[in-house]
Backbone as JSON Lines, residues from 0, in Angstrom:
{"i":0,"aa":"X","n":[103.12,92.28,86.9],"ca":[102.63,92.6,88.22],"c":[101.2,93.12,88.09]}
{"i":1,"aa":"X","n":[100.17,92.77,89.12],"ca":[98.89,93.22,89.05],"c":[98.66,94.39,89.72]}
{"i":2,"aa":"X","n":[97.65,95.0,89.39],"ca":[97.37,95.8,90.31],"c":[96.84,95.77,91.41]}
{"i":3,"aa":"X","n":[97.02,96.51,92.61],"ca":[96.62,95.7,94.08],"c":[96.53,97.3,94.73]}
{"i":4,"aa":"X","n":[95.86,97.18,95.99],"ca":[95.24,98.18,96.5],"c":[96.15,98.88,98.01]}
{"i":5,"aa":"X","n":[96.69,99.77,97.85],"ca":[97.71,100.59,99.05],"c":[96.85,99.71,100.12]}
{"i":6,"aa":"X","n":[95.88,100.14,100.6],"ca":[95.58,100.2,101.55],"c":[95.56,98.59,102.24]}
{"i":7,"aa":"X","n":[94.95,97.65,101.12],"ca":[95.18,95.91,101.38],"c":[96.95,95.62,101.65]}
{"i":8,"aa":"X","n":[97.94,96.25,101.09],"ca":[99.85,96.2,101.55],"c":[99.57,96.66,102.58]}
{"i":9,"aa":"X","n":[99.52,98.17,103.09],"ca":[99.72,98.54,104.21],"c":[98.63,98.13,105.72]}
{"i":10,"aa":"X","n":[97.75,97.11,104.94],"ca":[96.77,96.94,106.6],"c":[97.75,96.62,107.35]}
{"i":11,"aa":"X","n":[98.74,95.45,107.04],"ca":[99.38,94.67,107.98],"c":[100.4,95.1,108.6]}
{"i":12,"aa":"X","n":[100.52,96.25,108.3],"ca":[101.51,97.4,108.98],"c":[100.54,98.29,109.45]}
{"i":13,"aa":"X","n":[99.29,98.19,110.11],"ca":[98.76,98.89,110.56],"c":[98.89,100.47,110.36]}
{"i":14,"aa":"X","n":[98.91,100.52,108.89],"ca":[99.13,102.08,108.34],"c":[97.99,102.41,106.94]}
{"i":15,"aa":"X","n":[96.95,101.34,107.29],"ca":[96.3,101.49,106.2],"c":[95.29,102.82,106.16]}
{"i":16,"aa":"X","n":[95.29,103.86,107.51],"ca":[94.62,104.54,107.71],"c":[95.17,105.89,107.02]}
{"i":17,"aa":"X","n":[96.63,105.51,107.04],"ca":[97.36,107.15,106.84],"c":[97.44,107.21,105.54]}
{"i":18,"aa":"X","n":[97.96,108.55,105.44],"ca":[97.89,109.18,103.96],"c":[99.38,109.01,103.79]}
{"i":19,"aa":"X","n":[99.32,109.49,102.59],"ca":[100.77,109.28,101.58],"c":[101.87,109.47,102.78]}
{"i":20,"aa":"X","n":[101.63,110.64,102.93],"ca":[103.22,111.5,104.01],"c":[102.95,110.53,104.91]}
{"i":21,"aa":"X","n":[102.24,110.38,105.67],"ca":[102.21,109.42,106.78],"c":[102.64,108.03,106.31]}
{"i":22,"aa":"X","n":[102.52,107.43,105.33],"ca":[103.11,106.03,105.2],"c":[104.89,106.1,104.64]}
{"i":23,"aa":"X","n":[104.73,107.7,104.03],"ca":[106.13,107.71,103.68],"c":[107.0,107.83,105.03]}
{"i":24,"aa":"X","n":[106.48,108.72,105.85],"ca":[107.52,108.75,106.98],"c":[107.21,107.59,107.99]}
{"i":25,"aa":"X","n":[106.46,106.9,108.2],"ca":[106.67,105.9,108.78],"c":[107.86,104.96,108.49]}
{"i":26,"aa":"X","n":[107.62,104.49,107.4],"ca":[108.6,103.94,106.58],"c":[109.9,104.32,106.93]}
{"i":27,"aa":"X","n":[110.46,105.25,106.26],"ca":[111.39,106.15,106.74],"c":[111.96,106.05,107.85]}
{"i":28,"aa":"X","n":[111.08,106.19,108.67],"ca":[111.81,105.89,110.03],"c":[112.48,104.68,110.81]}
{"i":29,"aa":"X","n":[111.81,103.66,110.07],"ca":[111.7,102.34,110.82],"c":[113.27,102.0,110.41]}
{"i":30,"aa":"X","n":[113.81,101.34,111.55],"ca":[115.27,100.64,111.42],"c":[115.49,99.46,110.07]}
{"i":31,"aa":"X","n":[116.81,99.45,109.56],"ca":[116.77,98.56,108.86],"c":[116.21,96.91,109.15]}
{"i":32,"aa":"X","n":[116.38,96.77,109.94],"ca":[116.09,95.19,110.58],"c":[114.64,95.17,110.63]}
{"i":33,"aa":"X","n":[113.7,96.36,111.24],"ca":[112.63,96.26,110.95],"c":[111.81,96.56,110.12]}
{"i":34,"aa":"X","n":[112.2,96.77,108.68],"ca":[111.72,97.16,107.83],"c":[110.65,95.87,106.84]}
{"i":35,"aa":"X","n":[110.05,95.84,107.1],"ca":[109.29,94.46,106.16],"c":[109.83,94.17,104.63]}
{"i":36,"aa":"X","n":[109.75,92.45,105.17],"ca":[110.96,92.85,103.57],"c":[109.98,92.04,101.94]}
{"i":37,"aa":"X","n":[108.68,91.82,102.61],"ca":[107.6,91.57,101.4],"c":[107.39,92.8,100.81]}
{"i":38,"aa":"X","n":[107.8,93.79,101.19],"ca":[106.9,95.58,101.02],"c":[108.26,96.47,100.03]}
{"i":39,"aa":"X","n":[108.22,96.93,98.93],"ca":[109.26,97.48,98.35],"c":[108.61,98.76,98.37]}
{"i":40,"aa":"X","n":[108.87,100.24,99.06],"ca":[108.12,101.49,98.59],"c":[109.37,102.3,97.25]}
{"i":41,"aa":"X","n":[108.87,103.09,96.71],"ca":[109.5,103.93,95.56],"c":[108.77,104.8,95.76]}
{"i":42,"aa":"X","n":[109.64,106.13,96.0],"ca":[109.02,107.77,96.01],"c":[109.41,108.16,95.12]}
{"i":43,"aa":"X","n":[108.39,108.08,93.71],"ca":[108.28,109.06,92.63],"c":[108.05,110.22,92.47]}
{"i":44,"aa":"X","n":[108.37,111.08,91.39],"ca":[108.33,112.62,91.43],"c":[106.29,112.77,91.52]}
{"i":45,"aa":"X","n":[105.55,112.27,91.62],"ca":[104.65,112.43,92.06],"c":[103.69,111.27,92.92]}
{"i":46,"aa":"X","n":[103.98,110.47,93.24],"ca":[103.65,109.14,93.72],"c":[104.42,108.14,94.8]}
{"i":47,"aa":"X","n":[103.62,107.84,94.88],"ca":[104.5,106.47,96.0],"c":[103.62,105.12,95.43]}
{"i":48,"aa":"X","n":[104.74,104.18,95.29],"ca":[105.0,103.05,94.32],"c":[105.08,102.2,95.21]}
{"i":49,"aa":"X","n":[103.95,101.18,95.75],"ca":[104.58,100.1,96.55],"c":[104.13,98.64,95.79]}
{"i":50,"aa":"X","n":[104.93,98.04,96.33],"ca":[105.38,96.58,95.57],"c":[105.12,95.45,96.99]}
{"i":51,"aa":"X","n":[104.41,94.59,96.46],"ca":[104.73,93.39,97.0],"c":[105.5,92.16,96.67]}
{"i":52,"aa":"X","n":[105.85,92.52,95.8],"ca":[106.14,91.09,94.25],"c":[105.47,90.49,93.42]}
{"i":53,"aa":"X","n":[103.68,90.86,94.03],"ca":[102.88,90.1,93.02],"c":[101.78,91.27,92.17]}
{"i":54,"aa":"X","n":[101.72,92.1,93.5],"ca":[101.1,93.63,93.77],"c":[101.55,94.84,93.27]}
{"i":55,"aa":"X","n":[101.03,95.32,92.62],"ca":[101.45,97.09,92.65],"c":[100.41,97.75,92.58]}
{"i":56,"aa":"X","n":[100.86,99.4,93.93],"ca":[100.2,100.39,93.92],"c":[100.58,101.29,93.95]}
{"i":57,"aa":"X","n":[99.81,102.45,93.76],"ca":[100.45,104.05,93.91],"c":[99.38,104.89,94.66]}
{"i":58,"aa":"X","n":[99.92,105.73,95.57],"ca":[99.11,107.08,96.22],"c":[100.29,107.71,95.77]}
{"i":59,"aa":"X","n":[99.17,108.96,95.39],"ca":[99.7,110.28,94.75],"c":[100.3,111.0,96.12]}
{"i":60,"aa":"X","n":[101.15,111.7,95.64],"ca":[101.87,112.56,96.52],"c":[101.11,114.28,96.24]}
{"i":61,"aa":"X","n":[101.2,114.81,97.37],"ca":[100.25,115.86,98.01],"c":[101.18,117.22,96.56]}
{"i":62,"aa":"X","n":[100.18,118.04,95.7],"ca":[100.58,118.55,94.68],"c":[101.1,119.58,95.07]}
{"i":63,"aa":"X","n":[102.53,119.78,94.7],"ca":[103.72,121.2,94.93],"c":[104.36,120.51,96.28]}
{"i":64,"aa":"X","n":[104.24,119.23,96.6],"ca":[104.91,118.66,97.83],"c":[106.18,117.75,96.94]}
{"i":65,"aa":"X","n":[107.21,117.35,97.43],"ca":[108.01,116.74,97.19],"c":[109.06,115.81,98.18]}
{"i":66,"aa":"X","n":[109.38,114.85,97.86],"ca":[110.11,114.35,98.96],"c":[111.74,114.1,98.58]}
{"i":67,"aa":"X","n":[112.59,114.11,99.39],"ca":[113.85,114.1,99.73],"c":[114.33,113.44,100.6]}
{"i":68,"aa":"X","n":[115.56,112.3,100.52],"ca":[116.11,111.29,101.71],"c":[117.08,112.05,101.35]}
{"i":69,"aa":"X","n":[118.05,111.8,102.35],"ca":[119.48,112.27,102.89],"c":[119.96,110.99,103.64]}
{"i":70,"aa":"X","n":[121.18,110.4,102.56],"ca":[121.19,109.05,103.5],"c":[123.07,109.41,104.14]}
């Protein structure tokens, strides 16, 4: 996989403006059905990992912040 740029994945979700928390909870929120299914995110213990299949990127996660799902 190459490396590829957050912000070029997320234009087309019109989230290329927001920061980490903001693309994480967007995400998050969105229903299963609408979830884009070219876009794989992974919340690492310091990062967010997104995938296109051909793409990979990471934005750092905000330091002493951490994230948690509850499914």
């Amino acid at each position: 996989m190459q490396p590829g740029s957050a912000e070029e994945m997320l234009a087309d979700l019109d989230l290329a403006d927001e920061d980490v928390t903001g693309v994480i909870d967007h995400l998050d929120r969105l229903p299963v059905d609408e979830r884009p299914t070219d876009l794989m995110a992974s919340v690492q213990p310091d990062e967010l990992v997104l995938t296109d299949g051909q793409h990979e990127a990471t934005m750092a996660l905000p330091e002493g912040k951490s994230y948690v799902s509850i499914a």
